[in-house]
N, C-alpha and C positions, 0 to 999 in steps of 0.2 A: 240835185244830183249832178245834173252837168257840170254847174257851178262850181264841185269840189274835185271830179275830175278834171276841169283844166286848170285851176289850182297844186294840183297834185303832179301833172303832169310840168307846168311852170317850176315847181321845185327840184323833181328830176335832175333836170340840168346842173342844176348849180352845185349838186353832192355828187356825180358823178365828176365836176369838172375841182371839185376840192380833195376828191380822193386821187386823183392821178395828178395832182397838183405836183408832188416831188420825182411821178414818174422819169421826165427827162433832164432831173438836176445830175451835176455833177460829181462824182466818187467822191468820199473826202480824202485828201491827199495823205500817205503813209508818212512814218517817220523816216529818215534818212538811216539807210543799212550799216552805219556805224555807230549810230546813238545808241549806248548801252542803255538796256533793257532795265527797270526800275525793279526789283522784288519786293513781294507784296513787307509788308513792315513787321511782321510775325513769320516770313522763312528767313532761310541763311542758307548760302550755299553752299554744298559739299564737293571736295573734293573728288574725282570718277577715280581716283587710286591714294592711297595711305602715304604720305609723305616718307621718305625713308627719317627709323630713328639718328637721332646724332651718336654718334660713335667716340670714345676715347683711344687715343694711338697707345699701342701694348708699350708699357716700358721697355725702354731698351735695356738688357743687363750686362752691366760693365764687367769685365775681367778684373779678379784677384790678385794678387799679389802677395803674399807676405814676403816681410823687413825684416831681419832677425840681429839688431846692433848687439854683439858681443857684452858679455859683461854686464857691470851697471855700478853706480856709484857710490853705492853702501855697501858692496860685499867686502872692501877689506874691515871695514868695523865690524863683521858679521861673519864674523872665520865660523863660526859653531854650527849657521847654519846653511851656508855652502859650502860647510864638507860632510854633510849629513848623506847617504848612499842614496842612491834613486837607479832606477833598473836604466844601463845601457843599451837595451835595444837588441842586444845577442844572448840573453839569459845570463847578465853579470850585472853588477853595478860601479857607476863611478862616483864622485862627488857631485853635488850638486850644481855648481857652478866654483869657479874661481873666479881672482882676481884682478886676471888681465896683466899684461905686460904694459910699457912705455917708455919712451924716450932717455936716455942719457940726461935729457935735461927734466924733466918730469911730464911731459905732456902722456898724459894716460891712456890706455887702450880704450876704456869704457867711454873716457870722451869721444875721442877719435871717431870709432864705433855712430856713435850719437849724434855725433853732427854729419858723418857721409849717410847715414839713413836717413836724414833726413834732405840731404841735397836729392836723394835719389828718389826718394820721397816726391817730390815736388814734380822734378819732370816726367814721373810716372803719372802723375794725377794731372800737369796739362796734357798728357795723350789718352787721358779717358780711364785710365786704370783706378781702379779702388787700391787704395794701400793699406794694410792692418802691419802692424807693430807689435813686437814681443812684449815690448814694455813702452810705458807713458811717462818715462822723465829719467834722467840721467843721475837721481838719487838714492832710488831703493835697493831692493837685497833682490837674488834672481833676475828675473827668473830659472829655475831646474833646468838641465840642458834636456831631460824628459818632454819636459813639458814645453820646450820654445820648439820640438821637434816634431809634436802634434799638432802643434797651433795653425800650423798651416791648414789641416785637415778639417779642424775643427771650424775656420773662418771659411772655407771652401775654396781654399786658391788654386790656381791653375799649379803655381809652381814657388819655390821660396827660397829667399837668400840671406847666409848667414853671414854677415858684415865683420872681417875681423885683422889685425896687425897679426905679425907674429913678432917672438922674442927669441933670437937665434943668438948666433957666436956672431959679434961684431964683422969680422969680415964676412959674412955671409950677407948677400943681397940678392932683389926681385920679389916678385908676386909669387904666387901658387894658388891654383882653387882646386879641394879637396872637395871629394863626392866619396858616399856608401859602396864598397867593395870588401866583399863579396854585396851584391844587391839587396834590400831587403824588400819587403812589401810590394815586389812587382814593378818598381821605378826605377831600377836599374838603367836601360835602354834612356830613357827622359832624361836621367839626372845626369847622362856620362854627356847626350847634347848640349844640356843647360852650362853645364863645365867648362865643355869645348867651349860653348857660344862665348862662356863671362872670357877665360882665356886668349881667343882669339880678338875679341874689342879690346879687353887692356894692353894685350903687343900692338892692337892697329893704333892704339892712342899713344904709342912713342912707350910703355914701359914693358922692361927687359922682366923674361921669365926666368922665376931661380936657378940656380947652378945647383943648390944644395939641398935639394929636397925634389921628390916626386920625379917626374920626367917632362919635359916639353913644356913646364907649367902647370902638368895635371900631376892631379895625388890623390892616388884610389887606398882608402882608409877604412879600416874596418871598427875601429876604435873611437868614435868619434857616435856619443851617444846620439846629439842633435840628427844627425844624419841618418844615425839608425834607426828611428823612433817616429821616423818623417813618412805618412804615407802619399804624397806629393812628391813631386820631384826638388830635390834641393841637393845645393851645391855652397859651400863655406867659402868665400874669397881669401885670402889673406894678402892684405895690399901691399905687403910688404915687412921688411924688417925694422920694427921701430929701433933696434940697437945697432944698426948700420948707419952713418955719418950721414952716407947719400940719401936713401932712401927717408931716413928721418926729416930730412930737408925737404923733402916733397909731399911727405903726410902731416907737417905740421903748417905749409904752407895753403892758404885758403884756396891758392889755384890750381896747386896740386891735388886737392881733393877735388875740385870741380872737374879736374879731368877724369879723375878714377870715378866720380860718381856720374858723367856722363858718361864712359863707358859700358859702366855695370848695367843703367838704362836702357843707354841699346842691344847688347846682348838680350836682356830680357824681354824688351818689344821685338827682339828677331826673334823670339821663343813663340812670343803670343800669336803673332803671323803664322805659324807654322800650320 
């Protein structure tokens, strides 16, 4: 018996001095407070708020315009059917379209017409404007002056202009822009600024307003279906007299139409601005 207590008591020691063995080791050193943290291999982390959705920028919507070039290239082969009746706008009718006037020398209204729509055409579309047109080429019959008077409506334009020469008495020269008078459809007030506006850019572009028609350049018309049948504001140019020596000179000239369709331009972007 003694034998196995001092045996017992000999072992004591050594399992008392193996269990406090790691007592006064050293902490193990942490990770450095910048070392990103590892996630276990089965999460993913989530965001503490929802990303915002991506977004499409709202279309911007351009302004309108309608073109309205006089005339067109096949109505005199088609007498039968521009002069078939179509309602004028005041509870009458006129023909459907005519011929168009031109030059002493042949240069034709419908042309004319066709190529300043479309010079004006162009610098309305580099300042952002949409442009619709009565018609799509300088060959067919019409359009009805009914119907080139609604078109603005129907395409949603701000405002519309009917491109045209006239065919007077030889000594007769100048511009004139013709508007609805008496008013119809509420545009009265639009259509007489629009007038004014075209009016006032063709004198500031150097040309002279007629002597023999309307007053100061304007000509308030009650006869003029296009104009009636418009429920838009529209106003008819007429650049002049193709049967006048002078003014012939300057509407068959390529630079004299760039001036009048620069004109007509800005009058109408002074419109849009309003």
């Amino acid at each position: 018996m003694r034998a196995l207590i001092r045996s017992a008591t000999a072992v004591l020691p050594l399992v008392v001095a193996l269990v406090c063995a790691g007592c006064g080791a050293p902490a193990p050193v942490p990770p450095p407070v910048d070392a990103a943290p590892r996630p276990a291999a089965t999460t993913r982390s989530l965001p503490t708020t929802p990303a915002p959705l991506p977004t499409t920028p709202a279309p911007v919507s351009r302004p309108v315009v309608l073109l309205d070039p006089g005339h067109n290239g096949g109505n005199a082969a088609n007498k039968a059917a521009v002069n078939r009746p179509v309602p004028d706008g005041r509870g009458g009718t006129k023909p459907c379209n005519t011929t168009g006037t031109s030059t002493n020398a042949g240069y034709a209204e419908h042309a004319f017409t066709w190529g300043l729509a479309g010079r004006v055409r162009s610098r309305l579309e580099a300042a952002g404007v949409r442009v619709v047109l009565t018609r799509s080429d300088d060959v067919g019959v019409g359009p009805c002056v009914d119907a080139r008077g609604a078109a603005g409506g129907r395409a949603g334009a701000a405002l519309a202009v009917s491109l045209h020469a006239d065919g007077a008495a030889a000594s007769a020269r100048g511009f004139h822009v013709a508007y609805a008078e008496p008013a119809v459809h509420g545009t009265g007030p639009a259509a007489l600024r629009l007038a004014t506006g075209l009016r006032d850019a063709l004198r500031s572009a150097g040309f002279a307003p007629a002597g023999y028609i309307g007053r100061d350049g304007l000509d308030g018309r009650p006869d003029l279906a296009g104009l009636n049948s418009s429920t838009v504001p529209t106003a008819l140019v007429e650049a002049g007299n193709m049967r006048n020596a002078g003014d012939a000179a300057v509407l068959t000239d390529p630079a004299g139409r760039d001036r009048i369709a620069a004109a007509v331009a800005e009058a109408v972007l002074a419109q849009l601005r309003r």
